[in-house]
Short mmCIF file of the C-alpha atoms (twelve columns), coordinates in Angstrom:
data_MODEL
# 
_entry.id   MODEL 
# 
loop_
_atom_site.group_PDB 
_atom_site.id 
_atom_site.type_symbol 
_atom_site.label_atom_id 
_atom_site.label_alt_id 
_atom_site.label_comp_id 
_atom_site.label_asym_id 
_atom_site.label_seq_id 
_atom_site.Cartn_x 
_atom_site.Cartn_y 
_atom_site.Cartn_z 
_atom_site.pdbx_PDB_model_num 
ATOM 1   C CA . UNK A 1   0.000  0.000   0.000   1 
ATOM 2   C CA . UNK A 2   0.901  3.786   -0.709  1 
ATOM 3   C CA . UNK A 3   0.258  6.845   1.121   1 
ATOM 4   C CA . UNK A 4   1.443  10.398  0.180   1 
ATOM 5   C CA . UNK A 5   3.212  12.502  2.591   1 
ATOM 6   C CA . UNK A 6   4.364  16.495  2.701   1 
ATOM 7   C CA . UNK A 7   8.463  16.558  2.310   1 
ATOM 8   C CA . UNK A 8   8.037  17.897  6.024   1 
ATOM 9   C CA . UNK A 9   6.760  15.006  7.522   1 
ATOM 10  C CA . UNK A 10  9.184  12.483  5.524   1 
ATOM 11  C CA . UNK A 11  11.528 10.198  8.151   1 
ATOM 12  C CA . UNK A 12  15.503 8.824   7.373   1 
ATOM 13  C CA . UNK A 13  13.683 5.134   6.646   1 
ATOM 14  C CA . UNK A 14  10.794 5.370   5.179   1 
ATOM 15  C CA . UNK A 15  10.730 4.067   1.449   1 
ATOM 16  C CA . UNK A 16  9.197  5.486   -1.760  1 
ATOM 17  C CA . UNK A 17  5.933  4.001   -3.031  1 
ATOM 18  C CA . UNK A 18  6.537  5.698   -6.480  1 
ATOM 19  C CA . UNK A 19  9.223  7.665   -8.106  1 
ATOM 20  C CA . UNK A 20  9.999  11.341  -6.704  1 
ATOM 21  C CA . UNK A 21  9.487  13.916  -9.289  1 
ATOM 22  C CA . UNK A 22  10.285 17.745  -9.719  1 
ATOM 23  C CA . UNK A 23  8.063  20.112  -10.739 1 
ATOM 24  C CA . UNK A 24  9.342  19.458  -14.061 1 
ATOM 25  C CA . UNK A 25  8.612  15.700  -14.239 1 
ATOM 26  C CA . UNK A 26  12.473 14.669  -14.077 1 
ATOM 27  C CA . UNK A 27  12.640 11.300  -11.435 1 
ATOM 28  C CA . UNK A 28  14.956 12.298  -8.919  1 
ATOM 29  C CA . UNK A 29  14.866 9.190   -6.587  1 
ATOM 30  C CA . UNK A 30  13.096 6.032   -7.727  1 
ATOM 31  C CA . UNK A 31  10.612 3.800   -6.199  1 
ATOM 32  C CA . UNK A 32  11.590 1.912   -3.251  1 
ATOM 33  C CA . UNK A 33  14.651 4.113   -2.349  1 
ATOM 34  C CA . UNK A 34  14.806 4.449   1.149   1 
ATOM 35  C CA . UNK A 35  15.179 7.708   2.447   1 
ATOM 36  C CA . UNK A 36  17.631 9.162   4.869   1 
ATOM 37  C CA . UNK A 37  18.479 12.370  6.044   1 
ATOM 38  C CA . UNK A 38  20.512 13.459  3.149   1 
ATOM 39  C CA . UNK A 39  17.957 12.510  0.749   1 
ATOM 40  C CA . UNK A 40  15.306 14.267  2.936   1 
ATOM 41  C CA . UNK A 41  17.221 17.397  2.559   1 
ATOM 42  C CA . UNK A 42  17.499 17.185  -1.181  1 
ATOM 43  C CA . UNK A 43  14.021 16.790  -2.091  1 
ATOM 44  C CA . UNK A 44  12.756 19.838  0.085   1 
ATOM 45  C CA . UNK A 45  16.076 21.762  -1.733  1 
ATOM 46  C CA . UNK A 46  14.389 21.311  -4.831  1 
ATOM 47  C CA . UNK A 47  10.945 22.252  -3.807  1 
ATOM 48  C CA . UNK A 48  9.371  18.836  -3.779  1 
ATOM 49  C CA . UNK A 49  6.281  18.924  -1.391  1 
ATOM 50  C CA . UNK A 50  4.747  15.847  -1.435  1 
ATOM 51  C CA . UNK A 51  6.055  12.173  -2.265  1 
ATOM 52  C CA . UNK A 52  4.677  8.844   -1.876  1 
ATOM 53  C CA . UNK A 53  5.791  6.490   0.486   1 
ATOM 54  C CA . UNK A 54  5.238  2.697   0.845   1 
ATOM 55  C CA . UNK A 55  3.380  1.550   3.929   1 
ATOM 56  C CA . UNK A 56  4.549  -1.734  5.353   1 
ATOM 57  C CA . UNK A 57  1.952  -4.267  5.115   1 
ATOM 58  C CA . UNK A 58  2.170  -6.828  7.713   1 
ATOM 59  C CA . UNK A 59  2.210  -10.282 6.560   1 
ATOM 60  C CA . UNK A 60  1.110  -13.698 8.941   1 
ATOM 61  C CA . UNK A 61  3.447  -16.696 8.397   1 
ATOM 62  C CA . UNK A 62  0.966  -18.656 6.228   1 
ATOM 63  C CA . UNK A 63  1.072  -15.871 3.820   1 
ATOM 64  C CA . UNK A 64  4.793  -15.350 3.687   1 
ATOM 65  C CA . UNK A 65  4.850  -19.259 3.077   1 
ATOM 66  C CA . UNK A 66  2.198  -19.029 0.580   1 
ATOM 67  C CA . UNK A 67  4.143  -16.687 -1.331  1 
ATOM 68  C CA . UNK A 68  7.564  -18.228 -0.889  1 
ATOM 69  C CA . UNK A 69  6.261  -21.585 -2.802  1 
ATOM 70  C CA . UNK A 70  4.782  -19.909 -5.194  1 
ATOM 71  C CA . UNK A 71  7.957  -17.754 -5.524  1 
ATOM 72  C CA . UNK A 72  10.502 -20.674 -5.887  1 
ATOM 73  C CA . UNK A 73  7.596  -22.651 -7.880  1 
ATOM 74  C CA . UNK A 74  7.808  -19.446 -10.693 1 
ATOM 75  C CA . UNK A 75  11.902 -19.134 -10.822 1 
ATOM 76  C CA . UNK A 76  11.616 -22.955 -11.053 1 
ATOM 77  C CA . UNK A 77  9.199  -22.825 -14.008 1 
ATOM 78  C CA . UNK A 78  11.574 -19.650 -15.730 1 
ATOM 79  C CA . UNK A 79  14.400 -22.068 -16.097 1 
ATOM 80  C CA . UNK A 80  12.666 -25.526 -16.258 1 
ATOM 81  C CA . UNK A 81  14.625 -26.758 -19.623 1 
ATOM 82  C CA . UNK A 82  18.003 -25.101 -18.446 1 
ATOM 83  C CA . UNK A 83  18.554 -27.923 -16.004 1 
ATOM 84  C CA . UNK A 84  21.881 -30.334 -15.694 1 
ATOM 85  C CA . UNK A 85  23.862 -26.771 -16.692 1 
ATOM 86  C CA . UNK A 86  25.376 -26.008 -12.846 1 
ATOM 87  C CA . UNK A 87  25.952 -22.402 -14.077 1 
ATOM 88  C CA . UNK A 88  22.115 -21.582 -14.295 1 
ATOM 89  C CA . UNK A 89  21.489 -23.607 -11.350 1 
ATOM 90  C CA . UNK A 90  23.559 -21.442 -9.567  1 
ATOM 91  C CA . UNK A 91  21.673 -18.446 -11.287 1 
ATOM 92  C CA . UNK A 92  18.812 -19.597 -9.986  1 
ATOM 93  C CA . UNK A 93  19.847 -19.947 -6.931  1 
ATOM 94  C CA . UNK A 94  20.899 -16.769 -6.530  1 
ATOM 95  C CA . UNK A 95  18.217 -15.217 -8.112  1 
ATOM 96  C CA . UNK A 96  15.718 -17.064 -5.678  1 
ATOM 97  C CA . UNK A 97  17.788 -16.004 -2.364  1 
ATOM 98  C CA . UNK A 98  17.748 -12.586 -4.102  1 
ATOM 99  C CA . UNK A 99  13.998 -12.427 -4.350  1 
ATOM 100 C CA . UNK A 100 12.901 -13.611 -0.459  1 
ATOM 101 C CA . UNK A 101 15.230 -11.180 0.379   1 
ATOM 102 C CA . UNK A 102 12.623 -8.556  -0.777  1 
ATOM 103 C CA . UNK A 103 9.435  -10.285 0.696   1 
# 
């Protein structure tokens, strides 16, 4: 989920729901940064008033476990007629470890 937020109210942590824009339309940070101070700063340098930000949405275990088979069940089906090759097995491997990091 998304809410939008004034610059003034923005906290070193929270992350973008969508990509922060200037008046002008040019992205200056992109969805999911997370913010910090520095950032913070820039945005209300260049006159950037509101932004969206991406709410946490809690998740129970089920859910999380739900998603983590069907996760590994899609990478699984991506490289389904690359198998006996160790190279993409290690691709996938990393690529699944890289997505349930982002749960």
């Amino acid at each position: 989920m998304r809410t939008t937020l004034d610059c003034a109210r923005l906290k070193p942590g929270m992350r973008l729901g969508a990509d922060a824009r200037d008046r002008r339309g040019r992205c200056l940070l992109r969805e999911g940064t997370a913010l910090t101070d520095t950032l913070i700063d820039e945005l209300r340098r260049r006159d950037v008033r509101r932004v969206c930000i991406a709410r946490d949405e809690t998740r129970s275990e089920e859910e999380l476990a739900a998603r983590r088979q069907a996760l590994t069940r899609h990478i699984r089906h991506l490289f389904r007629y690359l198998a006996d090759d160790p190279l993409m097995d290690e691709l996938q491997r990393v690529i699944l470890d890289h997505r349930m990091r982002v749960l």
